[in-house]
Backbone bond lengths (Angstrom), bond angles and torsions (degrees), N, CA, C in turn:
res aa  C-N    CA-C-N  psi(-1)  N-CA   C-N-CA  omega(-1)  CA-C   N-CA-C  phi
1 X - - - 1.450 - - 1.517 108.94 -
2 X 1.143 114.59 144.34 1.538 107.92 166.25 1.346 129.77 -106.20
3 X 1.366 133.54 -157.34 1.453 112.18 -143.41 1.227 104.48 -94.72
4 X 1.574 121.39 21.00 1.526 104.75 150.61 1.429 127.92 -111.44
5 X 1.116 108.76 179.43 1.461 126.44 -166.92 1.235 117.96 -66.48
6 X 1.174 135.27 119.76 1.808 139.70 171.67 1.725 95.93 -28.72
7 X 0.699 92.23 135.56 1.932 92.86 172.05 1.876 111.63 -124.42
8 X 1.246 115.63 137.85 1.611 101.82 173.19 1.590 110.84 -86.91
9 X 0.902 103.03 -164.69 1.437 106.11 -161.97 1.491 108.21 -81.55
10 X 1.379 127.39 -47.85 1.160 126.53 149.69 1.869 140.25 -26.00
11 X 1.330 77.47 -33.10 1.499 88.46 171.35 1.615 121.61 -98.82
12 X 1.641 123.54 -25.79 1.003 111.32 162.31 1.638 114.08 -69.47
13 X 1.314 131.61 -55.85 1.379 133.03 150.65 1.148 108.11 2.19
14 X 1.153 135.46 -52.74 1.504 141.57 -158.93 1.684 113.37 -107.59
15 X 1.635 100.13 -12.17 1.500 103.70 167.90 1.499 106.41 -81.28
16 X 1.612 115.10 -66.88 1.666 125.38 -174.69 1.535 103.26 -70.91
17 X 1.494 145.43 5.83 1.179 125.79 -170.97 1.759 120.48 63.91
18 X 0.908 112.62 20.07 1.573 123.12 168.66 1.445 110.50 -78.27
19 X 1.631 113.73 177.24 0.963 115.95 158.46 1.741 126.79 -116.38
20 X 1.298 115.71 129.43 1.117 131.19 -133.39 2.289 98.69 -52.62
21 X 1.178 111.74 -30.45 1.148 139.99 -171.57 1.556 112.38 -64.65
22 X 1.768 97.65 -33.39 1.792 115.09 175.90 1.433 96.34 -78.59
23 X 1.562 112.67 -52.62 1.359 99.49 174.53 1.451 135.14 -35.73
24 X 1.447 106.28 -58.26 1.405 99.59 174.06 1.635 119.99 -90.42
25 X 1.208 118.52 23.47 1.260 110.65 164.40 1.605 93.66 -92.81
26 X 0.916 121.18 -62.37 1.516 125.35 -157.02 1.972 109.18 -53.45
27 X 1.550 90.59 -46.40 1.858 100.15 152.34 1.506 95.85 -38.63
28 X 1.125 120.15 -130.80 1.273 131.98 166.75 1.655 124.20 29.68
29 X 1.824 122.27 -34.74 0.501 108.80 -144.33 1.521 86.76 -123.22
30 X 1.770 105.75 -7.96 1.344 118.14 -177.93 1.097 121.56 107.78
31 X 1.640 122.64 -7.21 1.925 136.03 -158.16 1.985 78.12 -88.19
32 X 0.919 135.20 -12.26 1.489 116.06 -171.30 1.333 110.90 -159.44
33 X 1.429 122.08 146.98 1.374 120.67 -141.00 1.841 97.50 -113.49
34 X 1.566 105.69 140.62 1.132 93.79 -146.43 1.855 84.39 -146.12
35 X 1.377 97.56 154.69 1.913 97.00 168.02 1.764 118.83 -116.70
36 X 1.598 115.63 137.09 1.184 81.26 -158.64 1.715 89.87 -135.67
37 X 1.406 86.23 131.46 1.893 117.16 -158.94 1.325 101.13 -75.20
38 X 1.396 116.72 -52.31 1.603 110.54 165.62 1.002 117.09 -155.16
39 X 1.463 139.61 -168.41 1.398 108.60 -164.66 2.136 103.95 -94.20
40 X 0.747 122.38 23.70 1.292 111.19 134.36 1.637 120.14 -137.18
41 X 1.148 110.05 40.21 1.474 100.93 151.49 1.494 111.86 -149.63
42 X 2.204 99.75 130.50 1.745 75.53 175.08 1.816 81.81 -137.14
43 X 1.345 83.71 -166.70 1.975 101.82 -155.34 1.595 86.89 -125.35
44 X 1.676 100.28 169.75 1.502 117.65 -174.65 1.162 98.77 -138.65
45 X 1.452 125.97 136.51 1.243 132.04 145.81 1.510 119.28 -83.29
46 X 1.346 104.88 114.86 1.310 133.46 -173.00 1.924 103.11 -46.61
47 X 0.879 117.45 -74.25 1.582 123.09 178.76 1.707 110.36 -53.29
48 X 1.009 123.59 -41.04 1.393 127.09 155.58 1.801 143.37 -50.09
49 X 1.743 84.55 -37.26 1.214 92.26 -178.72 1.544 107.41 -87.86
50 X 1.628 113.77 -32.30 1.727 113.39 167.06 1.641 112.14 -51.16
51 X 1.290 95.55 -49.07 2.118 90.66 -170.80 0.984 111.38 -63.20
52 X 2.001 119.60 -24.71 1.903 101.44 177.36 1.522 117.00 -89.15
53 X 1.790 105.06 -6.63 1.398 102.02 156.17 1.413 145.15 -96.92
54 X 1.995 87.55 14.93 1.999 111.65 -177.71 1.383 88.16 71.39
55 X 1.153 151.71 5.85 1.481 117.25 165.65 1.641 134.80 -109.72
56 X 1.974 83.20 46.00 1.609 90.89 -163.75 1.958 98.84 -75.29
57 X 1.595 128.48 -6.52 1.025 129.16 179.25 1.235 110.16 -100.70
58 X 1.317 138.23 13.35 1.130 120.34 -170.64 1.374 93.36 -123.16
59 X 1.501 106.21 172.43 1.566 118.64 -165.75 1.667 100.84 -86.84
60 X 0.975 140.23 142.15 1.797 118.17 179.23 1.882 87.81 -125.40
61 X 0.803 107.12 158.93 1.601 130.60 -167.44 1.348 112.30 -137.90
62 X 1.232 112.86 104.30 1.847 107.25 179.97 1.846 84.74 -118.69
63 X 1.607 95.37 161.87 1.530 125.35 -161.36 1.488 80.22 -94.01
C-alpha cells in the first residue's frame, strides 16, 4: 500500500465527485482496485483508485 490511507467508498466518492454507489459497483465489477476486509467491507487506495480513473494528475476538489 502506499502512503495513503485505505479510504471507504464514501470517501473516495467524495474525493473524485462520484457517486458513492458507482464506486462500489465499478469495485465490484473490477474497473477499480479495491481491498476487501470482509465480505462486506472493503477499502480504497486513494492513489490507485485516481490512476485507474486517469486522474492521478489532476487536481480533484471535493466541497
Amino acid at each position: 500500500m502506499s502512503a495513503d490511507k485505505r479510504m471507504n467508498a464514501a470517501e473516495i466518492a467524495a474525493e473524485t465527485g462520484m457517486c458513492k454507489w458507482t464506486i462500489l459497483d465499478w469495485a465490484k465489477a473490477g474497473k477499480i482496485p479495491c481491498v476487501r476486509i470482509s465480505p462486506r467491507t472493503i477499502r480504497f487506495d486513494k492513489s490507485k483508485v485516481l490512476k485507474a480513473l486517469g486522474l492521478e494528475d489532476e487536481v480533484v476538489v471535493s466541497n
